[in-house]
DRENFI-990366 format. One record per atom (N, C-alpha, C): x, y, z; residue number from 0. Coordinates in steps of 0.001 Angstrom, whole numbers. Layout:
(rec (X, Y, Z), NUM)
...
***
This chain:
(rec (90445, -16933, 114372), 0)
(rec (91316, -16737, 113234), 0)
(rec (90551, -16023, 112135), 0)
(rec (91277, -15102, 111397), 1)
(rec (90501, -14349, 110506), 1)
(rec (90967, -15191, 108785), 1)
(rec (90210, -15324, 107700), 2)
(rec (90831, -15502, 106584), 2)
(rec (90695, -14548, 105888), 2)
(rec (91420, -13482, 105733), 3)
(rec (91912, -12066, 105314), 3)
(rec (91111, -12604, 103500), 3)
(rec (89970, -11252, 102790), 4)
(rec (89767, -11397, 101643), 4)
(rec (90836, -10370, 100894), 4)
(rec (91218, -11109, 99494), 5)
(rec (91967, -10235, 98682), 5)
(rec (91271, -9857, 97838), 5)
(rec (90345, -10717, 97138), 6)
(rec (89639, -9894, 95865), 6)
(rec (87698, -10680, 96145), 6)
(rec (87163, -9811, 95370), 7)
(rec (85782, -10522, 95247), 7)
(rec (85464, -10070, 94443), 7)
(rec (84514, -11411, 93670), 8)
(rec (83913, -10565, 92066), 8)
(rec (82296, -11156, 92233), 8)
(rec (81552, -10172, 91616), 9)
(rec (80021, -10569, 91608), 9)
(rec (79747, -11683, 90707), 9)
(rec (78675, -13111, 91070), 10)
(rec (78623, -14254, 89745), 10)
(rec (77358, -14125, 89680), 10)
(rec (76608, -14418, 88792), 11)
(rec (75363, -14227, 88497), 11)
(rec (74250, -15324, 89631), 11)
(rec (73145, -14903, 89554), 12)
(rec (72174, -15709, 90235), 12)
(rec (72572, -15025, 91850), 12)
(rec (73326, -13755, 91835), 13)
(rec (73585, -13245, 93134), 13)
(rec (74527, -14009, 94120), 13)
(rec (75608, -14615, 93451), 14)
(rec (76623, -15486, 93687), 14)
(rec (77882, -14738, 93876), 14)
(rec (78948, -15126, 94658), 15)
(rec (80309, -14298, 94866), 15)
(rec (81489, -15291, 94824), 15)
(rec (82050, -14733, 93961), 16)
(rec (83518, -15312, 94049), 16)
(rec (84456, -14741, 95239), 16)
(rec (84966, -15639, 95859), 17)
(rec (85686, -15139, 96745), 17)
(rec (87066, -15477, 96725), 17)
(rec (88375, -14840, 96683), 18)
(rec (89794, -15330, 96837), 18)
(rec (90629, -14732, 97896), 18)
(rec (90681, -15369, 98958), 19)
(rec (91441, -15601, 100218), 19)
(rec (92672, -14997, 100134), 19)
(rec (93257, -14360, 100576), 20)
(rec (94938, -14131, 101245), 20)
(rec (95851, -15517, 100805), 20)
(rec (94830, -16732, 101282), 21)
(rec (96150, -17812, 101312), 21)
(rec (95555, -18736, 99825), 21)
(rec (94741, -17531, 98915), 22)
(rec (94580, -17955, 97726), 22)
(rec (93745, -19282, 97423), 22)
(rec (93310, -19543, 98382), 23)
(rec (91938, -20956, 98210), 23)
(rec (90797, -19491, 97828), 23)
(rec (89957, -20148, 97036), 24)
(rec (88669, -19742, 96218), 24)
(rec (87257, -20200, 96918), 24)
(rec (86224, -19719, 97087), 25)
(rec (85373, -19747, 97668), 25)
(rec (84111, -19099, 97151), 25)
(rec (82945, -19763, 96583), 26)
(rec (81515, -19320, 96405), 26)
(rec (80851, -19112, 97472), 26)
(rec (80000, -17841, 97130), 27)
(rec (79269, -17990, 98431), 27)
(rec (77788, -17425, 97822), 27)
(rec (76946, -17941, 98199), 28)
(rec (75355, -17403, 97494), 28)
(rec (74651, -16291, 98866), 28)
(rec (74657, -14990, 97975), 29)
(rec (73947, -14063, 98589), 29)
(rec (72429, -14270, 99210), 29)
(rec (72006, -14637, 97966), 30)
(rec (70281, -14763, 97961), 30)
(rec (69851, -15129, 98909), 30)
(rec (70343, -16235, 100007), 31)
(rec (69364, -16584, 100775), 31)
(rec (69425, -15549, 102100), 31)
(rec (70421, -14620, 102037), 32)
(rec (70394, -13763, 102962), 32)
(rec (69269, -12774, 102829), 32)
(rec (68712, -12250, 101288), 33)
(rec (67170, -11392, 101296), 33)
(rec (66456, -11850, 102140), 33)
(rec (65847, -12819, 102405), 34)
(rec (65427, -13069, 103646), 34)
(rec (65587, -13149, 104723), 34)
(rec (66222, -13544, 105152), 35)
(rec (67232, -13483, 106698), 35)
(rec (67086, -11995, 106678), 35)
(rec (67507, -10934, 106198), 36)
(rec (67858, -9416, 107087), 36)
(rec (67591, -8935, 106108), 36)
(rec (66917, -7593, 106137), 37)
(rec (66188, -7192, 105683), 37)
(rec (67193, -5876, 104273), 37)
(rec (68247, -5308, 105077), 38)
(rec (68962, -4872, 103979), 38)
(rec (69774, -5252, 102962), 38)
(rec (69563, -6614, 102827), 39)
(rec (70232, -7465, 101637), 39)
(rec (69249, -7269, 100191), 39)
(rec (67699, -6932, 100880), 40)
(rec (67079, -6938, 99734), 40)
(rec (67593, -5845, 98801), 40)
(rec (68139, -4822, 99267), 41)
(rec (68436, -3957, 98534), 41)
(rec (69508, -4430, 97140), 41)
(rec (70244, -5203, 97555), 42)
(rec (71112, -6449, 96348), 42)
(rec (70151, -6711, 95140), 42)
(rec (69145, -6736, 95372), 43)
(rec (68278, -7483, 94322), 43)
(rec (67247, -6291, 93923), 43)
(rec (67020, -5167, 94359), 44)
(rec (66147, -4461, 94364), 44)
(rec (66558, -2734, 93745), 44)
(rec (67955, -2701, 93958), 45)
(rec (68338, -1610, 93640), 45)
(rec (68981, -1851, 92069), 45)
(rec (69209, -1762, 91475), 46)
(rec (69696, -1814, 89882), 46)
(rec (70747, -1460, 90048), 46)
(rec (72180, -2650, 89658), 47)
(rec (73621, -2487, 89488), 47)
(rec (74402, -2340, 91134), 47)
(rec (73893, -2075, 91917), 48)
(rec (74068, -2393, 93596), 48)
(rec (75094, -3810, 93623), 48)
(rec (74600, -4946, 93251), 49)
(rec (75410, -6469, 93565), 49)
(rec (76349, -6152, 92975), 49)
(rec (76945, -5669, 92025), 50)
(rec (78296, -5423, 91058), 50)
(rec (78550, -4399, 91982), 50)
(rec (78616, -3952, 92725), 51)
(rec (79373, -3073, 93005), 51)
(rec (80655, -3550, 94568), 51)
(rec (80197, -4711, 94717), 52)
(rec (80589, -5100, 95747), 52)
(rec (82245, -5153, 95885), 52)
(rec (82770, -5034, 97325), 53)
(rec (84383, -4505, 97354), 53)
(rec (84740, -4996, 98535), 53)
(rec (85878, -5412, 98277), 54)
(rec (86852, -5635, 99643), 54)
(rec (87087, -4685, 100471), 54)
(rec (86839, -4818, 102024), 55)
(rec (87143, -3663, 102765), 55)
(rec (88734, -3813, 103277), 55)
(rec (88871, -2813, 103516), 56)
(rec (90688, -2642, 104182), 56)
(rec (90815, -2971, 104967), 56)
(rec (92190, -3873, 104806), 57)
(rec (92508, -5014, 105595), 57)
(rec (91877, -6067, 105161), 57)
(rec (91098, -6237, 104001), 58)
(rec (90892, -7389, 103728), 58)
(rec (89641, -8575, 104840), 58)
(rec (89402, -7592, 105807), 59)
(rec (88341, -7954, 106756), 59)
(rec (86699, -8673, 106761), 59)
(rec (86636, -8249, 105757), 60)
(rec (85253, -8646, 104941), 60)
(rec (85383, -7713, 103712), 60)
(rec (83887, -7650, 102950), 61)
(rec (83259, -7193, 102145), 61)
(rec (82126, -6224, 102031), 61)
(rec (81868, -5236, 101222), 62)
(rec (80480, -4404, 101527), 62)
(rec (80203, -4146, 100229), 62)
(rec (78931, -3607, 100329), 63)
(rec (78358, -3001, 99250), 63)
(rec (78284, -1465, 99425), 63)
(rec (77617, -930, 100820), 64)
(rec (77295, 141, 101160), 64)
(rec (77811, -131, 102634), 64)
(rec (77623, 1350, 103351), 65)
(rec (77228, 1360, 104799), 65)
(rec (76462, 143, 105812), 65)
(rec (75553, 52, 104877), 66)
(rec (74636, -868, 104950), 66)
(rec (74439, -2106, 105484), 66)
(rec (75236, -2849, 104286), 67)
(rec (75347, -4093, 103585), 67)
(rec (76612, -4560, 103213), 67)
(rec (77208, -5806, 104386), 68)
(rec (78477, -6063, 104068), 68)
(rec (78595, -7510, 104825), 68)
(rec (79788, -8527, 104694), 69)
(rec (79667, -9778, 105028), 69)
(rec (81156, -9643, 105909), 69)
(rec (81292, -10180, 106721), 70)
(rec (82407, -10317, 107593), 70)
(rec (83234, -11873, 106594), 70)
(rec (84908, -12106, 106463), 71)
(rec (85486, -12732, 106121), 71)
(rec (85387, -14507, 106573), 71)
(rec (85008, -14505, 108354), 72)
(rec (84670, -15533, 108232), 72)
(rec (83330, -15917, 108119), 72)
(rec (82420, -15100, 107699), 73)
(rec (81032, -15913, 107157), 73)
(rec (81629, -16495, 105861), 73)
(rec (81968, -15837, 105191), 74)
(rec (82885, -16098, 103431), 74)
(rec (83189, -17391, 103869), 74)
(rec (84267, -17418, 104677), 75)
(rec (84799, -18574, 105068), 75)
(rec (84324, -19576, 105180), 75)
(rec (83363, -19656, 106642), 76)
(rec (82507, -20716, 106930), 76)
(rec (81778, -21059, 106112), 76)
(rec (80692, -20500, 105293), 77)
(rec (79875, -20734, 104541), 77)
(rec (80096, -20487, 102973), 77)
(rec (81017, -20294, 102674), 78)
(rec (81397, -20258, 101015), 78)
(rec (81567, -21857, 100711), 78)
(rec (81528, -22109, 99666), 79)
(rec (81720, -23605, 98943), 79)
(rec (82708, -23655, 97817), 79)
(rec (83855, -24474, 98259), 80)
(rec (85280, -24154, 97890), 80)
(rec (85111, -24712, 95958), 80)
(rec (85706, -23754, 95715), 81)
(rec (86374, -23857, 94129), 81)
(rec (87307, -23922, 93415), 81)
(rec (87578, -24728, 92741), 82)
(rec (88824, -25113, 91651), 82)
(rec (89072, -23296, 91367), 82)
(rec (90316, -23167, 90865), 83)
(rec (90784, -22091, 90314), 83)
(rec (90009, -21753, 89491), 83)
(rec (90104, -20567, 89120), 84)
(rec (88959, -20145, 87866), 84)
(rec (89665, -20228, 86351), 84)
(rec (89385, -20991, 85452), 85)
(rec (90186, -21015, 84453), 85)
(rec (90294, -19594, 83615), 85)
(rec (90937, -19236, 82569), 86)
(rec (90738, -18045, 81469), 86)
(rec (89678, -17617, 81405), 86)
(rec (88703, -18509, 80871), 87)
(rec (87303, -18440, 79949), 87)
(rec (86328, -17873, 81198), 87)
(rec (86180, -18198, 82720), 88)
(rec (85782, -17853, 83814), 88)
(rec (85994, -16428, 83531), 88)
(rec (87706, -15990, 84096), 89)
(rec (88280, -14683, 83921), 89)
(rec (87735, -13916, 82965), 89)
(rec (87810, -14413, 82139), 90)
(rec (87622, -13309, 80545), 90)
(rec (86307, -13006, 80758), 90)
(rec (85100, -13670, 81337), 91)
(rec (83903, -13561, 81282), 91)
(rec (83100, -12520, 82694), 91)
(rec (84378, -12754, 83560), 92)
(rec (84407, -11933, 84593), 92)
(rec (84727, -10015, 84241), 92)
(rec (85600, -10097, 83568), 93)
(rec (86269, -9046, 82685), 93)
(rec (84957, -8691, 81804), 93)
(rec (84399, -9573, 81081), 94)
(rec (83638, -9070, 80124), 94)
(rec (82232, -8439, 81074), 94)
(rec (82304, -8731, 81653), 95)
(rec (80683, -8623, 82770), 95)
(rec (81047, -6969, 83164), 95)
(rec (82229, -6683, 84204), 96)
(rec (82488, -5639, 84574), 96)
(rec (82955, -4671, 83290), 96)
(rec (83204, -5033, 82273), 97)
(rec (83448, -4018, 81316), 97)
(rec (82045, -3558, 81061), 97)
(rec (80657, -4480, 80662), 98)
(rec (79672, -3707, 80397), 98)
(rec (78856, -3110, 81462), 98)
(rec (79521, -3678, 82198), 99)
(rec (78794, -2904, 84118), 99)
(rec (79216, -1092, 83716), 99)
(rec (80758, -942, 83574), 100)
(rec (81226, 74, 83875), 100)
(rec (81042, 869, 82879), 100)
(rec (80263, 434, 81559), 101)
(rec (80214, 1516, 80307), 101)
(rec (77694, 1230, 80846), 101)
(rec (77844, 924, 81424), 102)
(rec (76390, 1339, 81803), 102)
(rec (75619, -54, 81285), 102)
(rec (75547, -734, 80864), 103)
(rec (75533, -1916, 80325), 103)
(rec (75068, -2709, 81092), 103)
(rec (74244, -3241, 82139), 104)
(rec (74498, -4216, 83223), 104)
(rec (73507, -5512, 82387), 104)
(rec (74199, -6497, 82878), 105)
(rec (73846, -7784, 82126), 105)
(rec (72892, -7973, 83375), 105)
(rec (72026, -9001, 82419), 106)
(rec (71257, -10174, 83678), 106)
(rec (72232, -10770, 84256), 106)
(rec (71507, -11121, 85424), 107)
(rec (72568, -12223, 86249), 107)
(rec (72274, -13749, 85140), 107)
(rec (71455, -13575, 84937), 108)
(rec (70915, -15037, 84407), 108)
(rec (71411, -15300, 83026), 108)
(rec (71830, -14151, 82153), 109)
(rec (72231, -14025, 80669), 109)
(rec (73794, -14821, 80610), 109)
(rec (74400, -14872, 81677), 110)
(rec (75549, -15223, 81547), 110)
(rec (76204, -17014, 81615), 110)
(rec (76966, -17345, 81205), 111)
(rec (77318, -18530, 81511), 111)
(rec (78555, -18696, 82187), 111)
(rec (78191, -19288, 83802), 112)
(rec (79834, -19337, 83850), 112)
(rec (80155, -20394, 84391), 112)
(rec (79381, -21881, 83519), 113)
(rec (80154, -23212, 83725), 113)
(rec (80836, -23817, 82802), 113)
***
């Protein structure tokens, strides 16, 4: 069974929000994959790379590049389920990618999003 992704947003500390087709929410932590395989380091190594991350068509997984991408049920299996994201989450999500996209990139660590 596949759980089709609709959206994904980058969380700091190299963390991913994930929201499902059937709308359950899902964290999933990148980081420990730099080790495991070797082109993940590029996430942490290239400047503004982790923000760039996107749903592939069909909703199948996720990528960054050619490269570097996660299939839907790793998300699945291994994400750690989350309450809805309230406003203040959102708005802060919004605020992150607004200074991503005017050149701006925040620390992962500068941010608060509990």
């Amino acid at each position: 069974m596949f759980y089709k992704v609709q959206e994904v947003q980058p969380l700091p500390a190299y963390g991913l929000l994930v929201i499902f087709a059937t709308g359950e929410r899902k964290r999933y932590n990148v980081k420990p994959l730099f080790e495991k395989w070797e082109p993940f380091k590029a996430l942490a190594s290239v400047k503004g790379l982790f923000e760039q991350v996107k749903v592939d068509a069909g909703g199948y997984g996720i990528s960054w590049n050619d490269d570097i991408d996660l299939s839907c049920n790793e998300l699945w299996e291994n994400g750690e389920p989350v309450e809805t994201a309230t406003p203040d989450d959102v708005e802060a999500i919004r605020e992150a990618r607004a200074e991503y996209a005017r050149g701006q990139t925040v620390p992962h660590e500068a941010i608060n999003w509990n």
